[in-house]
N, C-alpha and C positions, 0 to 999 in steps of 0.2 A: 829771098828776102834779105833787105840789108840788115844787119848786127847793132846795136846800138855801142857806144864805142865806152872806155874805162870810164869818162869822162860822164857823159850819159849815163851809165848806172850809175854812179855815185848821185848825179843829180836826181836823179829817179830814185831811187833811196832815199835820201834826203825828203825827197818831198812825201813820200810815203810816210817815213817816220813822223813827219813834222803833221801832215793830216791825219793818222791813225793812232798815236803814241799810247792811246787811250783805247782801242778796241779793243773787245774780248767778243767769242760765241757767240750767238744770240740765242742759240740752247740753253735751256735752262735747267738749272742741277745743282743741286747741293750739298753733293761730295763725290767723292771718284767713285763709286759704284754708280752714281747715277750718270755722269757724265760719260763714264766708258758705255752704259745703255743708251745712253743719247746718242751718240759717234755712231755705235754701231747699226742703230736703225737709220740713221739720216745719208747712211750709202743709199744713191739715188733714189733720195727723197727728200723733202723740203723740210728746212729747219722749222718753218711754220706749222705744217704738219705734226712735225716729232714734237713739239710744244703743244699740240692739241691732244696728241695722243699718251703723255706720259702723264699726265696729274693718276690719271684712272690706273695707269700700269705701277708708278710707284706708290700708290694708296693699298693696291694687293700685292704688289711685291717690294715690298721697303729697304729690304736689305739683300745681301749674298746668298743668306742660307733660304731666302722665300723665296726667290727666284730658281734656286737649286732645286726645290722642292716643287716647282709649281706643275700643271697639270699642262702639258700640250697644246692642245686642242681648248681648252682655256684661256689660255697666254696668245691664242692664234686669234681668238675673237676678241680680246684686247688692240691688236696691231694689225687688224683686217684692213684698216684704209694706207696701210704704211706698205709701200711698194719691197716685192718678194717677203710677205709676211713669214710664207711658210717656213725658210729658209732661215729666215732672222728669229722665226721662234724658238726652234730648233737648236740655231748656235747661241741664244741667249741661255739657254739651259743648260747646253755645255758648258758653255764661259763658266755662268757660275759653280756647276759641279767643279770644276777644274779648280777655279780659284780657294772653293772649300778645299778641295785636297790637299793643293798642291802648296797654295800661299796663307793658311790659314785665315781663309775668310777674307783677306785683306788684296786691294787690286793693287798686283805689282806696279808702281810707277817706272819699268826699267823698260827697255825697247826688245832685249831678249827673250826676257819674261812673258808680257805683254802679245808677243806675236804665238807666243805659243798656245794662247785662248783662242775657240773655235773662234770663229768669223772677226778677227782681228790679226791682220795686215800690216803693213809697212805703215802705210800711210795715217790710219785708223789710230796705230800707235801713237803717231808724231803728232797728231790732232790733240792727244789728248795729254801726252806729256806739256807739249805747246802752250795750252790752255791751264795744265792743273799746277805746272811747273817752271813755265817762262821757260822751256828749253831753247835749248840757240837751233833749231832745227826747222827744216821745210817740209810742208806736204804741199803735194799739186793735185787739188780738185781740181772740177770742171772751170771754176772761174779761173783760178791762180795760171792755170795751162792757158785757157785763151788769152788774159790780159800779158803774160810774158809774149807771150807770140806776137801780139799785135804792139805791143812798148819795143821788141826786138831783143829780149831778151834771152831769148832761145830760140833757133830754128828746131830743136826735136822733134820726132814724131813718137814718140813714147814719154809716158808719166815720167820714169825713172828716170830718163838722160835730161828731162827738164828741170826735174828736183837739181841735178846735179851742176847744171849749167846755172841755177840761180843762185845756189853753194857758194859755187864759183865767183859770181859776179858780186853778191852782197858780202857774203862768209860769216857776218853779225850780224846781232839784232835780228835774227830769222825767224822767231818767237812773231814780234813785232810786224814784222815783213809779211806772213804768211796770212796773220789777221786782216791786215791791211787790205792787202791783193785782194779777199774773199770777198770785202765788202764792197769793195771797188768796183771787183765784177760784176758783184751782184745789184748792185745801185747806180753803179753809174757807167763801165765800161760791160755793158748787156751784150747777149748771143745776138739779138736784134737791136736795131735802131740804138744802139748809144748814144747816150748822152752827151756827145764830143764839145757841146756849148758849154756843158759845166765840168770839163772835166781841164784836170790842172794838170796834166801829163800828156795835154793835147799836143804838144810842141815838140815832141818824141816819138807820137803814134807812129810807126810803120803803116797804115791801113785805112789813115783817114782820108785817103782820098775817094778810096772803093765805098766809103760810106757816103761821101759829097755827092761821087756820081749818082749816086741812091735817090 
């Protein structure tokens, strides 16, 4: 696959910032306990979803110390329609025990910190410092991975050398960038049938031929 060239990312940048400058989430949360609980349930699962399923999770658990405290198997039939419940019930109780101990109740906004809570990640991190902090930093979900690939902004075949390759190619505004990409993939440059008629990055696509042929 051809590279898109110095030239080309900045335009492609450019045009991201200029159509996105205003994204945020579409999770919704109102404060960093609830948002690092949003992140961490919406690993393959729909932001749609994790919005249907949190009024009722933080009505019973409101804060650090209710969710440190909450009961298992309780907290499981809360997050039953949320894909790997079991698993995210589990490290959602860690997290919080952890955060009680360790940070006084309080979610580390640090990326060191941060990864050191059960079921939060690199990326998980970046999401949420991203989101709660304007960090100048990149995560590559499932959108942000296909649309670099198909704009040519990475050939990678791992998350991590793509994060790195987009570092690379934008360096700022990553905050901004990363918002962008998500919505981008999710609305208009789709797993299926993309929307290449409305999409204003058309003129850069690597792939839109294999979609024409379609």
């Amino acid at each position: 696959m051809k590279l898109s060239t110095k030239s080309e990312c900045a335009r492609i940048k450019s045009l991201f910032i200029e159509h996105y400058k205003e994204a945020k989430t579409e999770l919704l949360y109102k404060n960093a306990y609830e948002l690092l609980v949003c992140v961490m349930l919406s690993a393959q699962c729909t932001d749609k979803r994790v919005n249907i399923i949190t009024p009722s999770l933080f009505e019973n658990y409101p804060d650090i110390e209710a969710l440190a405290n909450a009961n298992l198997e309780a907290l499981k039939l809360l997050i039953r329609s949320c894909s790997f419940f079991n698993n995210k019930a589990e490290n959602l109780i860690k997290m919080a025990k952890s955060v009680r101990e360790n940070f006084n109740g309080e979610i580390p906004l640090d990326e060191e910190k941060l990864v050191t809570l059960a079921g939060v990640g690199q990326k998980t991190a970046h999401v949420v410092m991203i989101e709660y902090k304007g960090a100048n930093l990149m995560a590559v979900d499932t959108h942000v991975f296909r649309t670099s690939h198909r704009l040519g902004l990475s050939a990678a075949k791992t998350v991590q050398k793509t994060e790195l390759d987009l570092i690379k190619a934008f360096k700022d505004n990553l905050d901004i960038l990363h918002q962008g990409m998500v919505l981008f993939g999710r609305y208009i440059c789709t797993a299926k049938n993309p929307k290449c008629a409305e999409c204003f990055l058309v003129e850069f696509c690597k792939s839109k031929e294999s979609f024409k042929a379609k």
